[in-house]
C-alpha positions in Angstrom: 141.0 145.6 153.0 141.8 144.5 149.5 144.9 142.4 148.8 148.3 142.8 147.3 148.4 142.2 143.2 151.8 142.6 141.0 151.7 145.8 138.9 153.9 147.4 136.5 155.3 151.2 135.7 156.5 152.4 132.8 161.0 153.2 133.4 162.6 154.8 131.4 164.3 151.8 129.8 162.1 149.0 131.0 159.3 148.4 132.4 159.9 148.8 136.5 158.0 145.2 138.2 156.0 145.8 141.7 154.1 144.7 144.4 150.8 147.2 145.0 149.3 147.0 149.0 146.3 149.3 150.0 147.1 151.0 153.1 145.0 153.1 155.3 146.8 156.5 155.2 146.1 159.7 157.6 144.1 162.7 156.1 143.9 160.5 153.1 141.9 157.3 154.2 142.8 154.4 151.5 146.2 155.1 149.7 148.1 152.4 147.3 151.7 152.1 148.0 154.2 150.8 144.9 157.5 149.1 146.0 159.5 147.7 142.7 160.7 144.3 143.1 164.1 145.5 142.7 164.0 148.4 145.5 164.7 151.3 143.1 160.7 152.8 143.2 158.9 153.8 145.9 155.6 155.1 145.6 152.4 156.3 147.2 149.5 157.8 145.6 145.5 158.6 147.2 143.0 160.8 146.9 143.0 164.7 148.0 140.3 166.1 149.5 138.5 167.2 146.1 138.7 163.6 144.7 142.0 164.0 142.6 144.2 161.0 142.9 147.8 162.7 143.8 151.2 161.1 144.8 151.4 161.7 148.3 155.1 159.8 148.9 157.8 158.1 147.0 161.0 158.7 145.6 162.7 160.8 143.5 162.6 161.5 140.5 159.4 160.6 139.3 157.4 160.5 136.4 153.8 162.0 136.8 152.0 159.4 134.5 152.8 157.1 136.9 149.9 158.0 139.4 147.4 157.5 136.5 149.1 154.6 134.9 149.0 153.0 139.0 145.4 154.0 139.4 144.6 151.8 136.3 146.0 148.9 137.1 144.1 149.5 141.1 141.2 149.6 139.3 141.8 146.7 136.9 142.6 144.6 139.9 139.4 145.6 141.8 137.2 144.1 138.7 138.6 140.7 138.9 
């Protein structure tokens, strides 16, 4: 399994700092979970069943460019 790496969302005032694990998630199979440093973000984002990387968990609200902006920065940390 790959390892932890610090990632970064775009807030709505600042820039919200994080910790990204993989996790092995049911129906899903590899999932990458988001938790902010300072507890306020939860999220959870893998691939459906026709390849589309979705948020599957998290909390609320949300902004939808975060699943792509997360999925950039797993595949950033995959290349190094």
């Amino acid at each position: 399994m790959e390892e932890q790496f610090e990632a970064f969302l775009t807030g709505s005032d600042n820039p919200v700092e994080g910790i990204v694990t993989p996790i092995v998630c049911a129906g899903y199979g590899t999932a990458y979970e988001f938790k902010s440093i300072d507890q306020t973000l939860h999220l959870v984002i893998a691939k459906d069943k026709d390849g589309h990387w979705i948020r599957i968990d998290g909390t609320e609200p949300y902004f939808s460019g975060w699943v792509d902006e997360l999925l950039e920065q797993v595949k950033k940390s995959k290349q190094h």
